[in-house]
Each structure stands twice: as structure tokens, then as C-alpha cells.
ChimeraX commands (.cxc) that place a marker at each C-alpha (Angstrom):
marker #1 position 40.59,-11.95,-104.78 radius 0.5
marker #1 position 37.69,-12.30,-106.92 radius 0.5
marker #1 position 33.70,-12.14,-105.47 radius 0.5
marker #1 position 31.44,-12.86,-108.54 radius 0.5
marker #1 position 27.97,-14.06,-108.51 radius 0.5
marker #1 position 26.97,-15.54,-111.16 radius 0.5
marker #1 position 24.89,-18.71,-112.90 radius 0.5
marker #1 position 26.22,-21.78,-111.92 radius 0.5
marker #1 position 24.55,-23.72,-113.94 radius 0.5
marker #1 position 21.26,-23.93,-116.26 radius 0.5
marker #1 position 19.95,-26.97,-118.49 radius 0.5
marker #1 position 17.81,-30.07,-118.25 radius 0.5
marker #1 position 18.90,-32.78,-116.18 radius 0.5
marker #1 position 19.66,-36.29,-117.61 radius 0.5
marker #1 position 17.65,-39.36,-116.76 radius 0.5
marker #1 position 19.61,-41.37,-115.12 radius 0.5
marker #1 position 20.24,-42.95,-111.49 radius 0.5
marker #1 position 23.48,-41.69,-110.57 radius 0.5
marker #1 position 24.40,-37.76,-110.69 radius 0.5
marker #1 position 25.35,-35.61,-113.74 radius 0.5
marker #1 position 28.01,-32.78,-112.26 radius 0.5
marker #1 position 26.35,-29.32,-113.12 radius 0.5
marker #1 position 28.81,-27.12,-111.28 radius 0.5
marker #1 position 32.44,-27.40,-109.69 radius 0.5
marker #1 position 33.60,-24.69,-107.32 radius 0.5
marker #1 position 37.08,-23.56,-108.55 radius 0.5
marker #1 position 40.05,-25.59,-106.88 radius 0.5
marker #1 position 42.55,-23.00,-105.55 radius 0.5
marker #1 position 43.26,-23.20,-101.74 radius 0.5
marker #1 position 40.44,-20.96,-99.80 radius 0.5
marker #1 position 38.14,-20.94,-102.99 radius 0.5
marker #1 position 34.54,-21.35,-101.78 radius 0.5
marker #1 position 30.91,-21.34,-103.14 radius 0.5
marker #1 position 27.54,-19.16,-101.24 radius 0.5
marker #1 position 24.67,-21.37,-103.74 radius 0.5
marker #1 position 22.00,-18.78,-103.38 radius 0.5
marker #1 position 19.22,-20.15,-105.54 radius 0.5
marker #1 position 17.41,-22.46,-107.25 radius 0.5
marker #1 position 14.64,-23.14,-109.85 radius 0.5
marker #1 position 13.57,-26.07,-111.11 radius 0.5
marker #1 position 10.54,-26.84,-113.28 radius 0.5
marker #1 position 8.82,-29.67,-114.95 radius 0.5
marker #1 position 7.82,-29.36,-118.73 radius 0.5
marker #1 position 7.04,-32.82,-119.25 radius 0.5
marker #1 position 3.79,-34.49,-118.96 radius 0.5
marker #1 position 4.08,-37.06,-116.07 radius 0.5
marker #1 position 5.63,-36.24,-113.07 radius 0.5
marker #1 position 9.01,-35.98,-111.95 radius 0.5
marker #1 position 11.19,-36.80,-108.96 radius 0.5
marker #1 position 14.33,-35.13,-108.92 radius 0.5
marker #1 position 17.26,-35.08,-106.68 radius 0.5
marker #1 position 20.13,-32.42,-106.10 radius 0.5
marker #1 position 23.79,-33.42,-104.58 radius 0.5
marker #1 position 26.24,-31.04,-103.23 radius 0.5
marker #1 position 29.11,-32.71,-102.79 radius 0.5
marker #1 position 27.43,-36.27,-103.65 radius 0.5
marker #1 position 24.92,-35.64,-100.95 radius 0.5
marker #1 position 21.20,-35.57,-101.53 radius 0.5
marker #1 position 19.93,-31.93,-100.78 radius 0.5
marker #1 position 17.05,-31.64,-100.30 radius 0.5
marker #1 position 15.69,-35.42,-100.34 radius 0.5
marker #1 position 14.35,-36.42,-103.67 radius 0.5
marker #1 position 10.96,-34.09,-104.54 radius 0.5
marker #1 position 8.50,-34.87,-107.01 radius 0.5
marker #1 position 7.16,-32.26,-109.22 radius 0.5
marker #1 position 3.53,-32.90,-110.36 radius 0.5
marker #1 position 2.07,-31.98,-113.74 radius 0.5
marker #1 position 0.11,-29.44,-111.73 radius 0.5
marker #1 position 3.32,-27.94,-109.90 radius 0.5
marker #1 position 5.28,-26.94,-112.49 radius 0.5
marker #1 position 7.75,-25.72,-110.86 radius 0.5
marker #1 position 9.69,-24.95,-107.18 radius 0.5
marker #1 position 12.03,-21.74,-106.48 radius 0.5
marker #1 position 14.53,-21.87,-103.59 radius 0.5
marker #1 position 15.21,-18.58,-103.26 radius 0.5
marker #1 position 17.18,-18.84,-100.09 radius 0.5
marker #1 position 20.03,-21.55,-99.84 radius 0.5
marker #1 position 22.74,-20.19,-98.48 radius 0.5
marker #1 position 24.40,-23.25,-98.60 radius 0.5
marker #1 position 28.31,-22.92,-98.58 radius 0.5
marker #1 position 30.94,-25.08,-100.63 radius 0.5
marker #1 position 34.13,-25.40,-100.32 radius 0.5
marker #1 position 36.84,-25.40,-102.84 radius 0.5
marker #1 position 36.37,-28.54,-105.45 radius 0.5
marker #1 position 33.05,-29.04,-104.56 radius 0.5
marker #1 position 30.41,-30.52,-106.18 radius 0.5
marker #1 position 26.53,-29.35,-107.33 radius 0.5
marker #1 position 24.71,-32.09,-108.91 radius 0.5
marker #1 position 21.79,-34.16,-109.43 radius 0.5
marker #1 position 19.34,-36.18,-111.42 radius 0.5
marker #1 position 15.81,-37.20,-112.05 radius 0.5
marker #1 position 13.67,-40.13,-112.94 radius 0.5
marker #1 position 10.48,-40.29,-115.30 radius 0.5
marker #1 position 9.77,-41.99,-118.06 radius 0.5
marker #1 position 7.67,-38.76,-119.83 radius 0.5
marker #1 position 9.45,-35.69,-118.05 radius 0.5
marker #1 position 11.43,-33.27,-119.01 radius 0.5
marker #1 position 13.22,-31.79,-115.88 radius 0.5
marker #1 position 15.39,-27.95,-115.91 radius 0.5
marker #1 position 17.02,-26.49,-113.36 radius 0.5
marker #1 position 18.86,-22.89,-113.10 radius 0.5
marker #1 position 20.86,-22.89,-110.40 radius 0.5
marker #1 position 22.62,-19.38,-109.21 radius 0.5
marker #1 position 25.24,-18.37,-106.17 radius 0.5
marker #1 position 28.60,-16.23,-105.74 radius 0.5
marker #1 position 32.40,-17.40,-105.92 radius 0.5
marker #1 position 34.69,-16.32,-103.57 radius 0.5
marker #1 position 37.91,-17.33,-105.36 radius 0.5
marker #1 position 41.19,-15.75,-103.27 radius 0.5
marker link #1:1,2 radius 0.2
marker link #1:2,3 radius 0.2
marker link #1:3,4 radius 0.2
marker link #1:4,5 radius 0.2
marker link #1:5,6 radius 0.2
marker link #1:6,7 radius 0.2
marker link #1:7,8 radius 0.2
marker link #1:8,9 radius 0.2
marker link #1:9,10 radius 0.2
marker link #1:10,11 radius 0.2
marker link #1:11,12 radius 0.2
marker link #1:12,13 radius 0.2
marker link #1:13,14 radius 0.2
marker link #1:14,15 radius 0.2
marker link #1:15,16 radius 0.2
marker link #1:16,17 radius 0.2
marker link #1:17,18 radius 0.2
marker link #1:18,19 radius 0.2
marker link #1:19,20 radius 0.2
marker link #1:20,21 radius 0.2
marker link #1:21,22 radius 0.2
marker link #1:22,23 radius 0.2
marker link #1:23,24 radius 0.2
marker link #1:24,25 radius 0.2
marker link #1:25,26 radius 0.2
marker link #1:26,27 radius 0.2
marker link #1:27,28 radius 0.2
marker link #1:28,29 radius 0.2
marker link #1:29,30 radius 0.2
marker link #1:30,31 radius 0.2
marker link #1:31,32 radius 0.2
marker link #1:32,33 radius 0.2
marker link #1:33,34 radius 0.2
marker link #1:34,35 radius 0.2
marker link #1:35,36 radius 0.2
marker link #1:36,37 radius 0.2
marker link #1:37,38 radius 0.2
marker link #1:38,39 radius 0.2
marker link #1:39,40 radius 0.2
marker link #1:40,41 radius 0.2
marker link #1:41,42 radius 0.2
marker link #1:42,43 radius 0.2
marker link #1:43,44 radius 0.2
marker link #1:44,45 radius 0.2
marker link #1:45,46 radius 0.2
marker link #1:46,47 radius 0.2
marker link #1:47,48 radius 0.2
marker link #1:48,49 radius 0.2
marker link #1:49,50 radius 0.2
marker link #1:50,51 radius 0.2
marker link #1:51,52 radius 0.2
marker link #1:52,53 radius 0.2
marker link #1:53,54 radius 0.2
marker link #1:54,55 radius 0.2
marker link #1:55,56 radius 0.2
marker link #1:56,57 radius 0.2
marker link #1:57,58 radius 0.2
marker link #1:58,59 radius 0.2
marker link #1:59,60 radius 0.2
marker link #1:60,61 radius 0.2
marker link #1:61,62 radius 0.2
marker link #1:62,63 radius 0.2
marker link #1:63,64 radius 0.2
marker link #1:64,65 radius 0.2
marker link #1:65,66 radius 0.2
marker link #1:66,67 radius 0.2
marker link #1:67,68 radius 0.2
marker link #1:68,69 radius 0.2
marker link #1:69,70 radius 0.2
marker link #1:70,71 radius 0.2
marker link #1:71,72 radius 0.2
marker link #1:72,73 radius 0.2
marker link #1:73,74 radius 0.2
marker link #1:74,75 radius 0.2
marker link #1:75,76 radius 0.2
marker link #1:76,77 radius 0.2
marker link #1:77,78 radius 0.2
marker link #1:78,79 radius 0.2
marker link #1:79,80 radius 0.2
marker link #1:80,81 radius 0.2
marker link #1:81,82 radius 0.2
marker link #1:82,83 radius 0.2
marker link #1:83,84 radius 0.2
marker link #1:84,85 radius 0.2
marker link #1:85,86 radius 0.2
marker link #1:86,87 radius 0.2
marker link #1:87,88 radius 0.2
marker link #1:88,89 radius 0.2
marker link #1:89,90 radius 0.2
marker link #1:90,91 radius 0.2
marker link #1:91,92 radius 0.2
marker link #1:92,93 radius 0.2
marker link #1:93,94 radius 0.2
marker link #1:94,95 radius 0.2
marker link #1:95,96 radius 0.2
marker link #1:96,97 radius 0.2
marker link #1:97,98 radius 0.2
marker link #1:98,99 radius 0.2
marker link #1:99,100 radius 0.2
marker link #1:100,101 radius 0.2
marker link #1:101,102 radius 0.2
marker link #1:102,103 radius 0.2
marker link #1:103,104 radius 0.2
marker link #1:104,105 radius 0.2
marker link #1:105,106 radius 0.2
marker link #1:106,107 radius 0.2
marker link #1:107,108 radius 0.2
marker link #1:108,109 radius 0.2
view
């Protein structure tokens, strides 16, 4: 059994209205996912809404970072996922440029 923590994922999100994949949890039977945090900033210079999916699901509801709030840490997810799950997500401005770093542990058995 393996118990890693790790980055899931890090990069800028595409523009787009459906979801860009950032992370699967690994497939084997009993495999599961602890997300334990998130960062996401905005470097652009108009505002940006953004939305994260776990498993195709909006989580939380689509935010909008101002030009002013640069960026929001969730420290504290806790969220689990099970094996073959999803992390995802996407955001929506014209003049943004949207990252996210995205970290949690593997349980993979």
C-alpha cells in the first residue's frame, strides 16, 4: 500500500465552458484521494470566475476573483475521492489569466 501526498496538479486553467481534467485518482480497486488544498490566483487584469469539479460536480459554486483579490487559499478540504475520480474545472474572462495549485494524499492499496 502506498500513502503519498503530493501535488495533484498546478497550471493555468483553460478558457473554456466545459471542464479541463487536472487530476485523476489512480484506478485500482480501494484507491482513494484526501484533496487537502487549494490555491488559486488571478494574474490577469479583469476579473475572473472560476469553477472547480470533482467528479463533474461544481465545488465550490463558481467564485469570481477580482483584480483586487488576487487570490483565495483553501487550506482545509478534506474532500475524499474515490478511485477514478475526477478534479477539474474552468474559468471564464475575456482578459484573465487564472492558476490553480491544487495539493492532497493518495491512498493507493
Amino acid at each position: 500500500m502506498s500513502d503519498i501526498n503530493k501535488k495533484l496538479a498546478a497550471g493555468a486553467f483553460d478558457v473554456s465552458t466545459g471542464s479541463t481534467t487536472f487530476y485523476t485518482v489512480n484506478t485500482a480497486a480501494g484507491s482513494y484521494l484526501f484533496l487537502k488544498s487549494m490555491l488559486i490566483s488571478n494574474i490577469g487584469t479583469s476579473d475572473a470566475t472560476y469553477t472547480i469539479l470533482l467528479n463533474g460536480d461544481a465545488f465550490p459554486l463558481s467564485a469570481t476573483l477580482t483584480t483586487t483579490d488576487k487570490m483565495i487559499a483553501v487550506p482545509f478540504l478534506d474532500a475524499v475521492i474515490s478511485a477514478g475520480g475526477t478534479i477539474g474545472g474552468y474559468y471564464n474572462s475575456a482578459n484573465a489569466t487564472c492558476k490553480y495549485y491544487i495539493s492532497g494524499r493518495e491512498i493507493v492499496p
